[in-house]
C-alpha positions in Angstrom: 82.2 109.5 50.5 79.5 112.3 50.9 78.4 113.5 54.0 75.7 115.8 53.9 75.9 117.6 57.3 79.0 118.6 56.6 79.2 118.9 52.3 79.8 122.5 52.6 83.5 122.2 54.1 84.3 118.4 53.5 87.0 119.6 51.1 88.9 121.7 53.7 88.8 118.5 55.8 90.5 115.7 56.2 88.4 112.4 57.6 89.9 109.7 58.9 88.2 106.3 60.0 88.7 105.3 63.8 86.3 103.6 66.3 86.0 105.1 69.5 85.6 101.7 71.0 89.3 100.9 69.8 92.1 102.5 71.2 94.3 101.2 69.0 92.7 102.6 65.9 92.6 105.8 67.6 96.4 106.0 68.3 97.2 105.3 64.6 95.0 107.5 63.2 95.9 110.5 65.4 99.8 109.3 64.4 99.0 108.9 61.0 97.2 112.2 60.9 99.4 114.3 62.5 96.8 117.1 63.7 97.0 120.5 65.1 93.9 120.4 67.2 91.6 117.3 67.4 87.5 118.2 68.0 85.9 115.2 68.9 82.0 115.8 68.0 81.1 112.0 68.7 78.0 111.0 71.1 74.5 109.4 71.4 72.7 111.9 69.2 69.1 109.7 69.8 67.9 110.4 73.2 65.7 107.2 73.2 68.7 104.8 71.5 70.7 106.3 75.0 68.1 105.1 77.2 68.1 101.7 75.7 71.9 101.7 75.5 73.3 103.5 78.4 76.1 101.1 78.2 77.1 102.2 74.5 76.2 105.9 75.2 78.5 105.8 77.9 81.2 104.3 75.5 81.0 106.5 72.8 80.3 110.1 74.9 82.4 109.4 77.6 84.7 106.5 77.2 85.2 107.7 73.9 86.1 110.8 73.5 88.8 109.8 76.7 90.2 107.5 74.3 90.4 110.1 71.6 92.1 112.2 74.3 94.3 109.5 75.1 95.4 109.0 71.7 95.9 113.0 71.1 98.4 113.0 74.1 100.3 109.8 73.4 101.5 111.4 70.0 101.1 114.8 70.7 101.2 116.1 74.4 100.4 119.5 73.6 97.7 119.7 70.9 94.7 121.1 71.4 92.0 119.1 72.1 88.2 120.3 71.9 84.9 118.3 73.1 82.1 120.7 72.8 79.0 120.7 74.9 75.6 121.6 73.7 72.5 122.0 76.1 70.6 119.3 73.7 73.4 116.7 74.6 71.9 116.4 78.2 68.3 117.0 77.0 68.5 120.7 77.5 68.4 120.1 81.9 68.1 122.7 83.5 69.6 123.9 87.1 66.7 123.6 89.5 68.9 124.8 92.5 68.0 128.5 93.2 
């Protein structure tokens, strides 16, 4: 499979199907994979699907990448693990508090 945000390095990559809603899926594709670091990128990417879903979006941002953290540690207590953060993730909020 194709993926076009990511065409330009797919070959260096190795994708493996989990759902961050199941732990279990998780575990044995972090066993299965074997990783040296793990970068979760997963999250609500639609700002209006997260307002209509806050449940969900709190499943797969939050809930989610704990699970994938879970996971990485069961197998592999000492991996690296990276979540990144962008601005655009929380809307771009700013600190009001001067």
């Amino acid at each position: 499979m194709a993926y076009d945000n990511i065409g330009h390095i797919q070959d260096e990559l190795r994708l493996i199907q989990a759902d961050l809603l199941d732990p279990v899926s998780l575990r044995e594709a972090i066993q299965k994979v074997q990783p040296d670091e793990v970068y979760n990128l997963a999250a609500q990417s639609h700002p209006a699907e997260s307002f209509k879903q806050p449940i969900h979006t709190a499943e797969i941002t939050a809930l989610g990448a704990h699970r994938v953290l879970d996971a990485v540690w069961m197998w592999f207590p000492k991996q690296s693990f990276i979540k990144p953060a962008l601005p655009r993730c929380s809307g771009g909020l700013r600190n009001s508090a001067k």
